[in-house]
N, C-alpha and C positions, 0 to 999 in steps of 0.2 A: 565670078564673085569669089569663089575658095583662091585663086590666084592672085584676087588684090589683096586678101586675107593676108594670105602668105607674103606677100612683097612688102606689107606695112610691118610684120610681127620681124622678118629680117633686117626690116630697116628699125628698127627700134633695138635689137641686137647691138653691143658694144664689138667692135673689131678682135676678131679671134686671134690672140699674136700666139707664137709658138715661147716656149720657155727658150732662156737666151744658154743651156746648157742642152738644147737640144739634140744637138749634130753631136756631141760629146757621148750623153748616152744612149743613141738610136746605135753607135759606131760599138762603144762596149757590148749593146747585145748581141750583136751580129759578131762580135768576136768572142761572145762566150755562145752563142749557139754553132758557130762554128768549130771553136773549141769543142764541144760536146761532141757534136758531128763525127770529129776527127777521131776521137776516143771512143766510141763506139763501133767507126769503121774497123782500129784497130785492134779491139777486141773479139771482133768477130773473124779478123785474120786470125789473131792467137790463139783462137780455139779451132780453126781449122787447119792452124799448123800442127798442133798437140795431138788433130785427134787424125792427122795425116800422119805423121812420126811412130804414133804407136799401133797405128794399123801396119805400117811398116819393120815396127823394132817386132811387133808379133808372129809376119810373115816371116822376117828373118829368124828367128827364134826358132820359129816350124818346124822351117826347112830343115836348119840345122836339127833340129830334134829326128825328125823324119830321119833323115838320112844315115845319122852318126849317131845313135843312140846309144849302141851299144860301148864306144867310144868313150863316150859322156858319164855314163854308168861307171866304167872301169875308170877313170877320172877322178870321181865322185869318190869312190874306193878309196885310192889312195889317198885323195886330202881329207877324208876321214881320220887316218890315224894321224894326219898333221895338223889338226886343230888344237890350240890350247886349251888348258881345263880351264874348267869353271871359274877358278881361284885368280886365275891370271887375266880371265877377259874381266873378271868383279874389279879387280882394278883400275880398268880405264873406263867405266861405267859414270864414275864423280865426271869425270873430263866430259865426257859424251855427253850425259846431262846439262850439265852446264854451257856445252858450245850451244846447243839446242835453244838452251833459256834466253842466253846473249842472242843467238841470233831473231827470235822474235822481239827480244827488245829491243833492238837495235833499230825491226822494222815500225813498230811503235813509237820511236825517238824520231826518224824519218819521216812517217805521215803529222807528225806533230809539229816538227819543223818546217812544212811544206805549207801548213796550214796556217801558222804564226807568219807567215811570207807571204802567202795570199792577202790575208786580213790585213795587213800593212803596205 
């Protein structure tokens, strides 16, 4: 009885058609959750490269500390008296600042442009 229910209320049902831009955007998700996939894979490499590198520039660091310390000390000494004064690094301070500013604007003009590119 619930089965002839069900076979009259399906047949009373209009024909389920798929939309005709179907294959277009079933293809786009799979290429933006692949896309994501991808970027996430690779961010999990770049943080295990970063934190392999500075385990390594640390050990190297050590070592050398370890061993030649006193070396590095006496080093240390002399480019002590080879630094410039105050007066002379206040100088290139305008400059330094400024590379600094340009370069995160720079990276702000980039994701902006990336993003105007996507959208269109």
């Amino acid at each position: 009885m619930i089965d002839k229910g069900l076979k009259r209320a399906i047949s009373r049902q209009p024909e389920f058609k798929l939309p005709s831009n179907f294959s277009y955007r079933m293809m786009k998700r799979i290429e933006e959750e692949t896309y994501l996939k991808e970027k996430r894979t690779e961010k999990k490499i770049f943080i295990s490269w970063i934190i392999t590198v500075s385990f390594m520039t640390a050990g190297g660091l050590g070592y050398l500390g370890w061993n030649y310390n006193e070396q590095i000390l006496y080093m240390f000494r002399l480019l002590k008296h080879s630094i410039p004064d105050t007066a002379t690094l206040l100088l290139y301070l305008p400059a330094a600042a400024a590379s600094v500013i340009l370069f995160f604007f720079n990276k702000w003009l980039q994701k902006k442009v990336r993003q105007r590119l996507e959208e269109s």
